[in-house]
C-alpha positions as CSV (number, residue, x, y, z in Angstrom):
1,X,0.0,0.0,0.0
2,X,1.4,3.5,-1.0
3,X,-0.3,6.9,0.8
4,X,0.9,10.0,-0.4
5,X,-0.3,12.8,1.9
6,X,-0.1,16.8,1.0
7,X,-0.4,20.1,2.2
8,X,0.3,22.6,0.0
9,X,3.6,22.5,-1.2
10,X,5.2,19.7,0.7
11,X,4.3,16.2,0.3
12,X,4.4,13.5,2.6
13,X,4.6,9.8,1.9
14,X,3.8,6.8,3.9
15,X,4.2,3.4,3.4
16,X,2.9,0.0,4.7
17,X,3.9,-3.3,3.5
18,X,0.1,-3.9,4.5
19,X,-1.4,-7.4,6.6
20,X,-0.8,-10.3,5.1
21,X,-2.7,-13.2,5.3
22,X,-1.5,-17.3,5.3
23,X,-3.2,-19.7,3.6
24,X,-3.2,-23.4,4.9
25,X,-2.4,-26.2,2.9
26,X,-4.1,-28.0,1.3
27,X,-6.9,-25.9,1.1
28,X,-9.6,-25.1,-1.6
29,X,-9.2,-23.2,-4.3
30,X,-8.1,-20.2,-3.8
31,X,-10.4,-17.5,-3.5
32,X,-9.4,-13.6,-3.8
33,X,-8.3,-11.8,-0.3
34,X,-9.2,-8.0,0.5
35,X,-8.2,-5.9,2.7
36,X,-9.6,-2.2,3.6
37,X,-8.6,-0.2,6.3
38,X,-9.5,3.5,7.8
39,X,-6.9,6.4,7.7
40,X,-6.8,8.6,10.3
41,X,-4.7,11.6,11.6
42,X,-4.0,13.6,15.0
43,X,-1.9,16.7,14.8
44,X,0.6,17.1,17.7
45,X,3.5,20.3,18.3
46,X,5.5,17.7,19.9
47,X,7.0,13.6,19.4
48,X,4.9,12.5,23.0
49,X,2.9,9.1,21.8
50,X,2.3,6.4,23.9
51,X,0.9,3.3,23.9
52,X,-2.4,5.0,25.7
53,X,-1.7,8.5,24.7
54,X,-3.6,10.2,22.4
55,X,-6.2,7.6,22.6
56,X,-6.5,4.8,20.1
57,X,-10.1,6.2,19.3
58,X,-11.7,8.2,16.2
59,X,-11.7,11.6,19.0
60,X,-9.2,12.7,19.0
61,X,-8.1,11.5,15.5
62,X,-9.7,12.9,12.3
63,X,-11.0,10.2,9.7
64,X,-9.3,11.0,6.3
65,X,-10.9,8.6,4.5
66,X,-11.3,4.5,3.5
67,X,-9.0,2.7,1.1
68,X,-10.0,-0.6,-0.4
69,X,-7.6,-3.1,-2.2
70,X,-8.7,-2.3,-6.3
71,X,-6.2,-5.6,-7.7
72,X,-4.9,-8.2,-6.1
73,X,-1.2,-8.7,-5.6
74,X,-1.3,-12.4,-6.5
75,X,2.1,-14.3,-6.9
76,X,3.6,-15.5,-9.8
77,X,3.5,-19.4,-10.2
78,X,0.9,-19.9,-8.0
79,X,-0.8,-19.2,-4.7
80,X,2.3,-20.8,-2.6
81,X,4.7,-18.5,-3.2
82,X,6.7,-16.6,-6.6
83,X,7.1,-13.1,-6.7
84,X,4.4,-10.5,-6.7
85,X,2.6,-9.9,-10.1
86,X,3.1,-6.3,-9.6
87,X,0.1,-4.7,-9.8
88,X,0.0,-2.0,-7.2
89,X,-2.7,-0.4,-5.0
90,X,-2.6,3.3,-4.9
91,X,-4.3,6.7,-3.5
92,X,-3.3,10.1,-3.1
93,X,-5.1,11.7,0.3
94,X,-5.4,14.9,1.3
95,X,-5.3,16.0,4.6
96,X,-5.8,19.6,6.4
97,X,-4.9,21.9,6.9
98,X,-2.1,21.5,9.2
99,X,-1.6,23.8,11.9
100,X,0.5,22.2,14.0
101,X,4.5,20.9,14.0
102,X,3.5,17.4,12.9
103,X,0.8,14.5,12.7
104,X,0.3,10.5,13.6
105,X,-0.8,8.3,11.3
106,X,-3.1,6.0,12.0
């Protein structure tokens, strides 16, 4: 997953390898795996995070928006392994504006 994240003139890029999921073997036929996630941001003036600070919750953070897997990474040769086929998911969010020194992304 690629999220490219601007405000104004500066961009910002962040990048997640994304969850990955294990098949068992043997198993039926493989069948197509999705996986959609919420974005979120909190603006902080300062690097003070915590496992419990800010909350893990959608107040104080501000919903940017949903992103949904649109192609499937399969592997070549197969569902047990190869390289990836290299299609790529990807969405450019906006965020803002900023006001303060920085942001978490959640």
């Amino acid at each position: 997953n690629h999220i490219s994240l601007s405000d104004g003139p500066g961009n910002h890029d962040a990048r997640s390898t994304g969850p990955s999921r294990r098949r068992r073997s043997p198993s039926p036929p493989p069948r197509p795996c999705k996986e959609t996630f919420n974005v979120f941001y909190h603006e902080a003036d300062a690097d003070t995070a915590t496992a419990l600070t800010p909350p893990w919750m959608e107040n104080p953070y501000v919903k940017v928006d949903t992103v949904a897997a649109e192609h499937l990474s399969r592997r070549a040769g197969g569902a047990g392994g190869g390289r990836p086929s290299g299609r790529v998911n990807r969405k450019t969010l906006r965020l803002g504006p900023l006001s303060r020194a920085g942001f978490y992304l959640a």
